[in-house]
N, C-alpha and C positions, 0 to 999 in steps of 0.2 A: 472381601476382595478390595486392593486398593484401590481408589479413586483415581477417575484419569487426569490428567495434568494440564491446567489450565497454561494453554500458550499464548492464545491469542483472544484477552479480553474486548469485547466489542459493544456495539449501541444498535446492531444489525435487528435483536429480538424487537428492541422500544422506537424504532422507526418503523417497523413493518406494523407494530401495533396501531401505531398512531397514527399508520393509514387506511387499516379496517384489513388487513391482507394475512387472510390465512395465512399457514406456515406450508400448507399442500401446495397451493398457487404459488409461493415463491421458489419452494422446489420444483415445481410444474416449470417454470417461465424459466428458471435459473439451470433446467437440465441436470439437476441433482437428485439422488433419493432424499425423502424424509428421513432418513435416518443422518444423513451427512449433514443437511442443512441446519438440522439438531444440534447438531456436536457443534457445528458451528457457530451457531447462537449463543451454545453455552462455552465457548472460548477453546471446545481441546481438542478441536479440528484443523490443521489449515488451510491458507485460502492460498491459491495462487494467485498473479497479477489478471488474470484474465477471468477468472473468477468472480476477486474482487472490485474491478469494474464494470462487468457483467450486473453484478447486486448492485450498486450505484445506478447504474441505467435502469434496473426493475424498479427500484426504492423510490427511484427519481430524488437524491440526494448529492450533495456533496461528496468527496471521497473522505474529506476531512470529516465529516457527521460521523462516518464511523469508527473511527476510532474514540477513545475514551481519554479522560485527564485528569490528574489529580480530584478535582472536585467532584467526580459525576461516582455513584452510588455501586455502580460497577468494579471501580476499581478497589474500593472497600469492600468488596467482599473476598475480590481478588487477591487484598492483602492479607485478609484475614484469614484464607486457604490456605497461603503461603509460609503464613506462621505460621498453623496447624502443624502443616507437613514436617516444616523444620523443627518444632519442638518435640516431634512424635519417631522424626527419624536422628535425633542428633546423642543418643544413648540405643540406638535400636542396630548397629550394626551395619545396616544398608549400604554407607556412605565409604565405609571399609571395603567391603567386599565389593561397592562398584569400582572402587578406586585400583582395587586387587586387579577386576576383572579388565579394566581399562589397561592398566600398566602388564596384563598381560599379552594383551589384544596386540600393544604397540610392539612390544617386544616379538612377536609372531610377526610385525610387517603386515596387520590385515585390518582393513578399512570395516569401519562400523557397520556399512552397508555388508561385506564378504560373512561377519560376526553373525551377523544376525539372520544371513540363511541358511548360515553354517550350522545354526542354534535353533531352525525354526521355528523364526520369532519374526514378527514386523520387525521395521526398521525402527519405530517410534516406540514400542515395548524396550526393543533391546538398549537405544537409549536411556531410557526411563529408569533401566535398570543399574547403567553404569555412570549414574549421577544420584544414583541413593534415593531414588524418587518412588519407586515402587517395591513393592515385596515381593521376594521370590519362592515359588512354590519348591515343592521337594521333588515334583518328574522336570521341572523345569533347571533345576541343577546339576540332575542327572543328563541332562540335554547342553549345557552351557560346559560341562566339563568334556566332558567327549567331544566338542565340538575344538576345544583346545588340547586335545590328546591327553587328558588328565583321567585318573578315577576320581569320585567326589571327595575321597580323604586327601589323594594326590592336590586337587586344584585349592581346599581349604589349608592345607598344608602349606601352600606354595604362596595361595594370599596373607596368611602371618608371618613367613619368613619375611614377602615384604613390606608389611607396618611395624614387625620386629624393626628391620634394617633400616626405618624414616624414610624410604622412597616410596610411602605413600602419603605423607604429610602436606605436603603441596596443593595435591592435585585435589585433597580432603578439602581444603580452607581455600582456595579457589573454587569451589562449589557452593562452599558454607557462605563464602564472599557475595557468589554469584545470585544463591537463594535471599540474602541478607539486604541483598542491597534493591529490590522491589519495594521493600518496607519504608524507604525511607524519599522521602518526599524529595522532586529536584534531584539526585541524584542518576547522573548521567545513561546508568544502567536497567534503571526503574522498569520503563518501557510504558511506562504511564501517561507520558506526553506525545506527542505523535513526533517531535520534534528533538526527542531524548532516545528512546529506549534501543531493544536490541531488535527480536524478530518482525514486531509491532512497526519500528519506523524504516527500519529497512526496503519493509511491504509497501508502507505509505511512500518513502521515497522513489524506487524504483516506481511504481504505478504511476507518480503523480509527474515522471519526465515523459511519461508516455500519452500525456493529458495538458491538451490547453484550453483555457476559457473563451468560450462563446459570447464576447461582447456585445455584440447585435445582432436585432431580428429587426426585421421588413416590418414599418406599419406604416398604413397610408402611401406618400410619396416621397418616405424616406426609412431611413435605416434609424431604430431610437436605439442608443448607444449607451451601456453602463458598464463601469468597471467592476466585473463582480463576477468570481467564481464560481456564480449559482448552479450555469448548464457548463457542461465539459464535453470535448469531443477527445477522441484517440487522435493525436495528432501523426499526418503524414513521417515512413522513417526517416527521411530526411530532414525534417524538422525535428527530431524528438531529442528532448533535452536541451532547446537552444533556450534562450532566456530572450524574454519580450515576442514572445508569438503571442498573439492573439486570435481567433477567426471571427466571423461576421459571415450571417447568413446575405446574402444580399436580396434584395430589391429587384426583380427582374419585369417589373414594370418599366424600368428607367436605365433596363441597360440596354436596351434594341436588340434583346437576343444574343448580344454575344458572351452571356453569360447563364448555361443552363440553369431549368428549372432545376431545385433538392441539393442546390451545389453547394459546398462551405467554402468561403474565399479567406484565406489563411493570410496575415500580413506577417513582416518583422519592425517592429520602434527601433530596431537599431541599424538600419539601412537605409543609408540617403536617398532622398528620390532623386530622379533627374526626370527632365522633359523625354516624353516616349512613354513612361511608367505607368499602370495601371494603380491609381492609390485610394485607399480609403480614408475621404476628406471630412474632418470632425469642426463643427462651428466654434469651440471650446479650444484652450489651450488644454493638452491631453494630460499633461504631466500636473497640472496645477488642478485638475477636477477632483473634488469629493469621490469618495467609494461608492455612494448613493444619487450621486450626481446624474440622472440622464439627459442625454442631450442629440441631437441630430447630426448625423453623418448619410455620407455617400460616397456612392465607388463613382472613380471618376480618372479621366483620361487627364495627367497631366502635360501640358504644353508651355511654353514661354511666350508672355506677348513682343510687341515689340520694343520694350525696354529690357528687356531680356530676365524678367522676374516671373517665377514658376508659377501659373494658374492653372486651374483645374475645371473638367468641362464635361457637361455630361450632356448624353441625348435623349430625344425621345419625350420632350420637345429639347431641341439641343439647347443649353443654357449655360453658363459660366457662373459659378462659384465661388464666393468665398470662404477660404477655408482655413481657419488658424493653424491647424495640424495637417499633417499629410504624412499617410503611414504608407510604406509602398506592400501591394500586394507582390507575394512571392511563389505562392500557390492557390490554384482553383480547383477541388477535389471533388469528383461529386459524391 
């Protein structure tokens, strides 16, 4: 039986290890069988966006920890699969006959998904099958013809007239292209960098506009402040995908209440404040701090004194601040 098809290489196995966490309890917490969590581990399952943050909040990691990059030992193997498969199916016929079955499919007007339960077969077989990736059985051809109004002499018949007639050369070597170019390092289609590939950075982009960094948490009698993607929340829809949100848990020691307990206070760096504004005041110039830099802020009531220069004022004991930065809050979520 052919091997299943490595889609989505990951680091999901070597984080849960390296926190002591069965593979049962991460299916437990994550609402998945052991059997799916498996496939997943081992890359030829995939994940959805809510999935994939879901394991980020169990793992307690990064969203970026999971995927994989050129260097990490993962991806060597993944390349090494991928030869396999291409040197085993590039004389074996497969790539023909998916290519046949594809240029049939389209020719019928009928979507991969209609294919594939026309032929029942998953939707991820029946791919598998019309990019030369898998081997087909002989009840399973008597299933794929019938499904396109063919007998099986009919449909093999009708896939050489078209490699006879070169309208399947194309779609052959944009496969060959497509399998070939994993191999090679850097190369924009790899999907080896999280910042490159195909299915792999797609997942990480869309998940990562739906995610902003948690700059601060409450200690003592202030907010300590660093720039670091370490904790992420789901950020508000109205916020999602804007560039320069950050949140901060606040300090509700220091706001007199009017800022619930378990709240995130979500700001934007790219919004002016004005007097009235509820902002989050950083002692530091923001833009000029180190990544490891922590430093002290507070949420805080901006006002104008009487020179008409923007200050910021917090209660509870009421006090006036300075504050090099002043990011205006825009949201309070609890």
């Amino acid at each position: 039986m052919a091997q299943e098809e490595i889609i989505f290489p990951n680091n999901i196995r070597n984080i849960r290890l390296a926190k002591s966490m069965k593979m049962t309890e991460l299916a437990r917490q994550s609402n998945l069988s052991l059997s799916a969590v498996s496939k997943i581990e081992k890359g030829v399952r995939r994940l959805n966006q809510k999935q994939l943050l879901n394991i980020c909040a169990i793992l307690g990691c990064k969203l970026s920890d999971l995927f994989i990059h050129e260097k990490d030992s993962v991806a060597n193997q993944w390349q090494k699969e991928i030869k396999r498969r291409l040197d085993d199916n590039e004389d074996g016929g497969l790539k023909i006959f998916g290519s046949g079955l594809r240029k049939i499919r389209q020719r019928a007007n009928k979507t991969i998904a209609q294919a594939a339960k026309a032929s029942k077969m998953t939707l991820s077989v029946y791919h598998k099958i019309e990019v030369g990736q898998r081997e087909v059985y002989e009840n399973e051809i008597n299933v794929l013809a019938k499904a396109f109004g063919f007998s099986v002499t009919e449909l093999f018949d009708e896939i050489a007239k078209l490699y006879n007639a070169g309208e399947l050369t194309k779609q052959i070597n944009k496969v060959k292209e497509r399998a070939k170019s994993v191999l090679e390092p850097g190369n924009p289609m790899s999907g080896l960098d999280v910042t490159d590939g195909l299915y792999g950075a797609q997942l990480y982009d869309n998940a990562r506009k739906k995610l902003v960094p948690i700059f601060g948490v409450p200690e003592g009698n202030v907010i300590k402040l660093k720039k670091s993607d370490e904790k992420m929340i789901v950020a508000p829809a109205e916020l999602e995908g804007k560039k320069g949100i950050y949140a901060v848990i606040p300090n509700t020691k220091r706001s007199n209440g009017f800022i619930p307990e378990c709240a995130h206070v979500f700001v934007d760096t790219n919004e002016q404040v004005v007097a009235g504004d509820l902002a989050v005041c950083i002692d530091e110039n923001f833009d000029n701090m180190d990544i490891d830099k922590v430093v002290n802020a507070n949420i805080a009531v901006v006002k104008k004194d009487s020179h008409g220069k923007l200050c910021a004022y917090i209660s509870n004991p009421d006090e006036k601040i300075n504050a090099k930065t002043m990011h205006k809050v825009v949201m309070i979520v609890m």
